[in-house]
C-alpha positions as a Markdown table, in Angstrom:
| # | Residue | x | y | z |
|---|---|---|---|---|
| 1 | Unk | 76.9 | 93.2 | 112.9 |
| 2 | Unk | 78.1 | 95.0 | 110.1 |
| 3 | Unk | 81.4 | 96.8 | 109.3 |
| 4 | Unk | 82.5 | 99.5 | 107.7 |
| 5 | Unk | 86.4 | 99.6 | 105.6 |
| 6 | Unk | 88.0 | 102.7 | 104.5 |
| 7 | Unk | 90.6 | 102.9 | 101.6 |
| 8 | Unk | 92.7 | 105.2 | 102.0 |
| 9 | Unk | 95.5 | 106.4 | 100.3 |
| 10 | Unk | 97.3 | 108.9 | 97.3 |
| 11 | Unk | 95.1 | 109.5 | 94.4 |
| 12 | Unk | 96.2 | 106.2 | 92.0 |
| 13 | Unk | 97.1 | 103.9 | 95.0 |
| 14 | Unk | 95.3 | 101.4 | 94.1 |
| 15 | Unk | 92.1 | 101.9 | 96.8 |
| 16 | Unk | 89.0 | 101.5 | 93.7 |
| 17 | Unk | 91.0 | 98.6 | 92.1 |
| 18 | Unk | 91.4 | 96.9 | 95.9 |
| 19 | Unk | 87.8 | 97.7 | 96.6 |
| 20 | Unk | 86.4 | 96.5 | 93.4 |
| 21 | Unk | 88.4 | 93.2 | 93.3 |
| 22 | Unk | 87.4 | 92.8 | 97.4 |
| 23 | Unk | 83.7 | 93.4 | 96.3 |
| 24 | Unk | 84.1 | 90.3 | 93.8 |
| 25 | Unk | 84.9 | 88.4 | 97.2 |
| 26 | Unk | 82.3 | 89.9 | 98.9 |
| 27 | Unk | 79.4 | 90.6 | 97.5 |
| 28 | Unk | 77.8 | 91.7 | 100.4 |
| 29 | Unk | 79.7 | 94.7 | 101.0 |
| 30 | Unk | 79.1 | 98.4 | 99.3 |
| 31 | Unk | 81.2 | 100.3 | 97.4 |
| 32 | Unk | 80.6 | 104.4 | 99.0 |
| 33 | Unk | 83.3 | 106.5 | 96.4 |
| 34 | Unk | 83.9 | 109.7 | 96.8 |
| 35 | Unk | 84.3 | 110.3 | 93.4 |
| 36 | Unk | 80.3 | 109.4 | 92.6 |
| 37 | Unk | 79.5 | 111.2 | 95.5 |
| 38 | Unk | 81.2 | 114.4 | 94.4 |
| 39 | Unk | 79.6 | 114.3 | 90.9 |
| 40 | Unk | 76.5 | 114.6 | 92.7 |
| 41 | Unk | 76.9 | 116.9 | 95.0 |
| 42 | Unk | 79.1 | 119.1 | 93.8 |
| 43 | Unk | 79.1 | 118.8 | 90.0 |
| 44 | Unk | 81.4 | 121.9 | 89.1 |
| 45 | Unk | 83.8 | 120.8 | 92.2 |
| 46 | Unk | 86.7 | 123.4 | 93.7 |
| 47 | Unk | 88.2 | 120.8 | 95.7 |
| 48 | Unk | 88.7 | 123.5 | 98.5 |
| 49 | Unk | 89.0 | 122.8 | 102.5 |
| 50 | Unk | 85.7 | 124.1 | 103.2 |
| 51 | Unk | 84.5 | 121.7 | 100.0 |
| 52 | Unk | 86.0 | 118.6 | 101.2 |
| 53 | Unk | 85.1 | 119.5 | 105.1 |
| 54 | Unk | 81.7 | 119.2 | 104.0 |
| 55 | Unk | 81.6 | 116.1 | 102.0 |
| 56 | Unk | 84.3 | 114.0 | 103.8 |
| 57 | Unk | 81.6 | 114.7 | 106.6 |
| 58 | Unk | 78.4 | 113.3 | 104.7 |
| 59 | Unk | 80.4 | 110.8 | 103.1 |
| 60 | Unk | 81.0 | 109.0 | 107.0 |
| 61 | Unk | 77.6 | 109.8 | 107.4 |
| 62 | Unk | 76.4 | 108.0 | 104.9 |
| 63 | Unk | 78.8 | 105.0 | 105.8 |
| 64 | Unk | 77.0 | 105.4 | 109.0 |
| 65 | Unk | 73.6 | 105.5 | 107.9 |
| 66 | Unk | 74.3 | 102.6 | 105.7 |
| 67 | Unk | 76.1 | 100.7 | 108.4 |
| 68 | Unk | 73.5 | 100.8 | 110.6 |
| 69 | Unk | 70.7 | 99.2 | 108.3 |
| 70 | Unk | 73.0 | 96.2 | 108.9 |
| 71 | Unk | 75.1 | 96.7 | 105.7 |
| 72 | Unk | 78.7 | 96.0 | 105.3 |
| 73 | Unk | 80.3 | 99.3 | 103.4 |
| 74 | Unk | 83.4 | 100.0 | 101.7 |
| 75 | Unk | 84.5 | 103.8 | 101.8 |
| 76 | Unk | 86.8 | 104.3 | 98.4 |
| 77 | Unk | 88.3 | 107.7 | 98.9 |
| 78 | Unk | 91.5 | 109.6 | 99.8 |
| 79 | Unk | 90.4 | 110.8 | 102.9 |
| 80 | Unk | 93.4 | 113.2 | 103.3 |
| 81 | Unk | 92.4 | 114.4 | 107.0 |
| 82 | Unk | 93.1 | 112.2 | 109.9 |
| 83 | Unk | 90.1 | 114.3 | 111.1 |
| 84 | Unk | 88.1 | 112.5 | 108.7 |
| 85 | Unk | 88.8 | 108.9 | 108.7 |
| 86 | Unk | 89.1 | 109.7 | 113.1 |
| 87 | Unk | 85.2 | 110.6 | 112.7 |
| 88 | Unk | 84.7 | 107.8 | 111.1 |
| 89 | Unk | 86.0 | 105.7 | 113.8 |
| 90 | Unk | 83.9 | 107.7 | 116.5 |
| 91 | Unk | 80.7 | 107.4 | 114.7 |
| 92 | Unk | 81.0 | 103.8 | 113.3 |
| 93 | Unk | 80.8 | 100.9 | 115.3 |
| 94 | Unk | 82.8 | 98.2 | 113.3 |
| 95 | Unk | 85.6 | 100.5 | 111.4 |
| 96 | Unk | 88.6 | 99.8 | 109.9 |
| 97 | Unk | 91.2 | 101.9 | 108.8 |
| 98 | Unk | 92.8 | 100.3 | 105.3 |
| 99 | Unk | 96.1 | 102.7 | 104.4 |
| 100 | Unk | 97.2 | 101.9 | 100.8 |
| 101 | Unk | 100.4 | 102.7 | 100.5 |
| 102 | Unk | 101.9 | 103.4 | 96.9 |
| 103 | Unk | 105.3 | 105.4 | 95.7 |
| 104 | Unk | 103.8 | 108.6 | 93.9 |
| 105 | Unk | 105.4 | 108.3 | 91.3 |
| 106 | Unk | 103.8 | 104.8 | 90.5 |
| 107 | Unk | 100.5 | 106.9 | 91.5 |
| 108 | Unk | 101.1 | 109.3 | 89.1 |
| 109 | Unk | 101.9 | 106.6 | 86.2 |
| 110 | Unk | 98.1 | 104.3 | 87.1 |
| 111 | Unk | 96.3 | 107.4 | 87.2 |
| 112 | Unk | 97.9 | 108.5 | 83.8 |
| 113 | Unk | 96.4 | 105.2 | 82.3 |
| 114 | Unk | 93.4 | 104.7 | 84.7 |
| 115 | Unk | 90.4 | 102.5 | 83.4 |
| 116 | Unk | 87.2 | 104.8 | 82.5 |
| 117 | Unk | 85.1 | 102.4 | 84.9 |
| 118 | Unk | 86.3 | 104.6 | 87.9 |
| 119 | Unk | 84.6 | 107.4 | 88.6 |
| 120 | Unk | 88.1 | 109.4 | 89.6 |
| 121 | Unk | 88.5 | 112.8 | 87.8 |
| 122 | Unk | 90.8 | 112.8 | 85.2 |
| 123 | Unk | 94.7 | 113.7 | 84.8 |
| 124 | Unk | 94.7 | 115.1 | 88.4 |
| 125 | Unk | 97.9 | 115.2 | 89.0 |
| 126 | Unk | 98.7 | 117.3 | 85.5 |
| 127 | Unk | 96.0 | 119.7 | 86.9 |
| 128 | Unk | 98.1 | 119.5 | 90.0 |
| 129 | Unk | 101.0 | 120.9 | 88.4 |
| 130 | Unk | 98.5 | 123.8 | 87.1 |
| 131 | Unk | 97.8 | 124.3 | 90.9 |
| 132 | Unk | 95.2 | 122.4 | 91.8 |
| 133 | Unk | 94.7 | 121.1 | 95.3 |
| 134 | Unk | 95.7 | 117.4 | 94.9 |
| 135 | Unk | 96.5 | 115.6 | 97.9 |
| 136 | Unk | 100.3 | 114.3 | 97.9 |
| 137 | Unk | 101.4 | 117.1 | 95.5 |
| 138 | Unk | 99.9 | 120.5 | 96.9 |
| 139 | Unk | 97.6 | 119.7 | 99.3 |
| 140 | Unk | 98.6 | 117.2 | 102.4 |
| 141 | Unk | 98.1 | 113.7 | 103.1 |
| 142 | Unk | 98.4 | 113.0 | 106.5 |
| 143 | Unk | 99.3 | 108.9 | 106.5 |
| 144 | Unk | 97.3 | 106.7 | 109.2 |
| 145 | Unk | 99.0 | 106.8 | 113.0 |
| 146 | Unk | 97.6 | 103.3 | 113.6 |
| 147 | Unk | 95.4 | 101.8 | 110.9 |
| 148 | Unk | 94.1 | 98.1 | 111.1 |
| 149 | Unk | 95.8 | 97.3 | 108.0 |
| 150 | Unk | 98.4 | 98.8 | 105.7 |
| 151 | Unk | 99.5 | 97.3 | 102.4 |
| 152 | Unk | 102.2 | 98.5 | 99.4 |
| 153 | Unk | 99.9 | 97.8 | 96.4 |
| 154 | Unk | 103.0 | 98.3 | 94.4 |
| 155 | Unk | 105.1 | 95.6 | 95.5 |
| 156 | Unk | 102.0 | 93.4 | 97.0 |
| 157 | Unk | 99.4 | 91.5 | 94.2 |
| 158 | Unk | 95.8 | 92.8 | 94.7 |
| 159 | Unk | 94.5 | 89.1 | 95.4 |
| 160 | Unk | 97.2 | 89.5 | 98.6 |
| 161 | Unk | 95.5 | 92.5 | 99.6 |
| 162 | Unk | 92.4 | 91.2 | 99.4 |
| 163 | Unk | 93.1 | 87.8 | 101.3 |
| 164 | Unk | 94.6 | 90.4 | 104.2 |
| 165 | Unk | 91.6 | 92.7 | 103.8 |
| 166 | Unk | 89.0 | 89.4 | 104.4 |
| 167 | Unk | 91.3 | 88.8 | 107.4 |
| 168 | Unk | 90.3 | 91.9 | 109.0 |
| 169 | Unk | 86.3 | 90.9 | 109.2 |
| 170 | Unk | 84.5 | 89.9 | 111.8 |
């Protein structure tokens, strides 16, 4: 029986760093980012509603897909629709809703000085400022109603997280 986790959370929140450090844990869980998927399919990206309707929509059906080949998945990504992350939980069996909490002010600092091993875009939230639909700036984030889990990854150590995360499984 295999599940399926989504991270979600403000750009910078902490939700590749959690997933990465969890997949050190686990090895038999997979990593599905949004980021890598969005360099794929859309490599000059507008990051417009229509844009992000389309590939929040094949990135849970991919989790899906994967899911039911008996895989454990990981879904890094904002997910900034309830919409979304609610599909999810209709499609998927085993889901979990993960909200990553994080000031965004802290999320504007990590992803200032963000590691080149993530796939994330960079200085988003300068290009934010220059009008660029970012979610938590200019664009909305609409917070879980009632996820499984939700952590502060700016007051809580990523090994906590991770501990909680495991928890959560099956």
């Amino acid at each position: 029986m295999s599940q399926v986790l989504w991270l979600t959370g403000l750009p910078g929140s902490g939700k590749s760093a959690i997933a990465d450090a969890f997949k050190a844990h686990r090895s038999d869980f997979f990593i599905l980012r949004m980021d890598e998927l969005r360099k794929i399919a859309t490599p000059e990206a507008s990051y417009s509603e229509q844009e992000r309707e389309i590939l929040y929509r094949a990135l849970v059906f991919t989790a899906r897909a994967i899911s039911s080949l008996n895989h454990n998945t990981i879904i890094d990504a904002t997910g900034n629709r309830r919409r979304w992350r609610g599909l999810a939980r209709e499609l998927i069996p085993h889901f979990s809703e993960i909200y990553i909490t994080c000031p965004l002010e802290i999320c504007m600092k990590r992803e200032k000085s963000r590691l080149e091993k993530f796939s994330a875009p960079d200085n988003i939230y300068n290009k934010a400022l220059r009008g660029a639909s970012v979610p938590g700036i200019n664009t909305p984030y609409e917070p879980p109603l009632n996820p499984e889990l939700a952590v502060d990854s700016s007051t809580m150590p990523i090994e906590e997280i991770v501990s909680l995360i495991e928890r959560l499984l099956i």
